[in-house]
TIPA-175620 format. One record per residue (C-alpha): residue number from 1; x, y, z. Coordinates in Angstrom, 2 decimals, always signed. Each point is the difference from the previous one (the first is absolute). Layout:
<nodes>
 drenmi    east   north      up
    NUM       X       Y       Z
...
</nodes>
This chain:
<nodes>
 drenmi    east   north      up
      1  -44.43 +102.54 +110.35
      2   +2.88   +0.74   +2.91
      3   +2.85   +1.77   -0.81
      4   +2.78   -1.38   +1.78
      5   +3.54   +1.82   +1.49
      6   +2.63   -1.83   -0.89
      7   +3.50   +1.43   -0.71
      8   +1.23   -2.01   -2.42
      9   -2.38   -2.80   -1.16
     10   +0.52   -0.49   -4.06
     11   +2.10   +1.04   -2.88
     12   +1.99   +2.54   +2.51
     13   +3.75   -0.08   +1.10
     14   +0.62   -0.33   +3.66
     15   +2.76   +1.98   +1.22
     16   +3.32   -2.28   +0.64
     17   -0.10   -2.26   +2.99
     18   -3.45   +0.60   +0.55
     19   -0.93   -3.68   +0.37
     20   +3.16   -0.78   +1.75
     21   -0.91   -1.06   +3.75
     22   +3.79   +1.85   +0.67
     23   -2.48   +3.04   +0.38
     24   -2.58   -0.59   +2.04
     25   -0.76   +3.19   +1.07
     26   -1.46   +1.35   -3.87
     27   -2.58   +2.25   +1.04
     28   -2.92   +0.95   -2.15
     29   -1.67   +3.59   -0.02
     30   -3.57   +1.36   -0.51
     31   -0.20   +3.94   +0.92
     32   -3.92   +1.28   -0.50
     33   +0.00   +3.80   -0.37
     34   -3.50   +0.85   +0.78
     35   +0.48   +3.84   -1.63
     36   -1.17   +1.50   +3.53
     37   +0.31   -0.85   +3.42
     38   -2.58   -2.52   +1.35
     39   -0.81   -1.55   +3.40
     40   -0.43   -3.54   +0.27
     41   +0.02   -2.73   +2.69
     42   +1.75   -3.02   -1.96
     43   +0.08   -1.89   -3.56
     44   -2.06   -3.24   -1.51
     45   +2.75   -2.15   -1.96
     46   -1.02   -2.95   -2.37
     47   +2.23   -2.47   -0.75
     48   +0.88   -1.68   -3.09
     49   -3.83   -1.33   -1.07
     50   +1.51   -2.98   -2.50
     51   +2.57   -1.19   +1.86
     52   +1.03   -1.09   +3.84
     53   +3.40   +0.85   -1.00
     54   +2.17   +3.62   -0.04
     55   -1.96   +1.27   +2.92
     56   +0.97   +2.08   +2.18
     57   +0.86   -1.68   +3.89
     58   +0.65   +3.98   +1.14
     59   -0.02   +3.56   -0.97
     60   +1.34   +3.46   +1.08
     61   -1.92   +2.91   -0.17
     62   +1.03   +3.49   +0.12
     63   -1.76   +3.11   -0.21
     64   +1.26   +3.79   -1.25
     65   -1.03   +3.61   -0.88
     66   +2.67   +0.37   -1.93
     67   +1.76   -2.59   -2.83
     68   +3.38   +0.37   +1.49
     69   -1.50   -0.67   +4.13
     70   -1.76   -2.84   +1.02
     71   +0.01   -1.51   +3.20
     72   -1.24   -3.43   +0.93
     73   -3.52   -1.60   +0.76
     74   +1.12   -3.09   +1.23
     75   +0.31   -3.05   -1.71
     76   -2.95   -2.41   -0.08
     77   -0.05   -4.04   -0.42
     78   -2.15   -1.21   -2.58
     79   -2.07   -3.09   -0.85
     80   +1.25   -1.67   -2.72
     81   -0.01   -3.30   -2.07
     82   -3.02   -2.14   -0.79
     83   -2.44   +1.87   +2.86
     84   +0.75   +3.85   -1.41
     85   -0.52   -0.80   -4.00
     86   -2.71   +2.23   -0.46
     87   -1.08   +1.11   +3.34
     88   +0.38   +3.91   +1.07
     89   +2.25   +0.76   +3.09
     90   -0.91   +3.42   +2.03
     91   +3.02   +0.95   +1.80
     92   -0.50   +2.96   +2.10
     93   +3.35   +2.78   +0.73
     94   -0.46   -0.85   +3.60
     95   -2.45   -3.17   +1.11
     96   -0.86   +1.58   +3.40
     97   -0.49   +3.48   -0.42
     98   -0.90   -0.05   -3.82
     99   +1.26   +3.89   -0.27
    100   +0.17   +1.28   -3.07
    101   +3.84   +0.96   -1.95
    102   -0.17   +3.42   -2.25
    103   +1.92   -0.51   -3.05
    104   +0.79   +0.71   -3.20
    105   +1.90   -3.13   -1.21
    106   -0.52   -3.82   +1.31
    107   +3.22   -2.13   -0.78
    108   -0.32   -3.83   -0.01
    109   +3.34   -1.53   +0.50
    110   -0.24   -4.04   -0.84
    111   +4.01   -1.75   +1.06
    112   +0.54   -2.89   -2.75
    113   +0.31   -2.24   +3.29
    114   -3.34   +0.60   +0.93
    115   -1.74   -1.53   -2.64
    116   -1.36   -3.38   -0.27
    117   +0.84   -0.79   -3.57
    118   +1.73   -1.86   -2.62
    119   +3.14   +0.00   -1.06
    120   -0.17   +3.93   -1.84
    121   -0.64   +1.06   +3.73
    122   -2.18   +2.53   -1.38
    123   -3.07   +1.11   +1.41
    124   -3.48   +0.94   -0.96
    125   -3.23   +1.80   +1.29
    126   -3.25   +0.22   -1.77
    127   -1.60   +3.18   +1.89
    128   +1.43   +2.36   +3.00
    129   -2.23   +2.80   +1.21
    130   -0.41   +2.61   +2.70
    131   -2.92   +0.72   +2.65
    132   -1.23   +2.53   +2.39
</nodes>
């Protein structure tokens, strides 16, 4: 069994407008707060494992010591669609010098018009991770 991120999926109320393509520009949030302060060169996403749908085509990444100050990693392009269902991405911080961040708290930031989806325009991930 995979659990599966998804913000609003069944039996939930999205908030109003949410499906309307007036706002493209929704964006979804995942902060990790990993309780201490951790070094690590990048993450390892999943994508949605039972679907090719309500992946994500990009996503920000920002990094903090503190909950109210994070700055940003960059923001990476994914592989998504039919190829990615299943398969594990490794996306380092920085591709050429692979240098690790010290932080705290990871955010994931995932903009509505960045998904590659169905009409909800929600996304989904099965697994993100960090490595050293």
């Amino acid at each position: 069994m995979t659990n599966t991120w998804h913000p609003c999926i069944s039996g939930c109320t999205p908030p109003t407008n949410y499906a309307n393509t007036a706002v493209p520009d929704r964006t979804f949030v995942i902060t990790i707060d990993t309780k201490d302060a951790i070094d690590a060169k990048g993450f390892t996403l999943v994508q949605r494992h039972d679907s090719n749908t309500n992946h994500a085509k990009k996503i920000t990444v920002e990094v903090g010591n503190s909950i109210d100050a994070f700055s940003t990693v960059g923001v990476f392009d994914l592989e998504y669609g039919s190829t990615a269902v299943g398969k594990e991405q490794v996306i380092y911080f920085d591709a050429e010098t692979r240098t690790l961040k010290n932080f705290r708290y990871i955010r994931f930031k995932i903009n509505k018009s960045d998904v590659n989806g169905d009409a909800s325009g929600n996304a989904a991930l099965n697994e993100l991770g960090l490595f050293k």
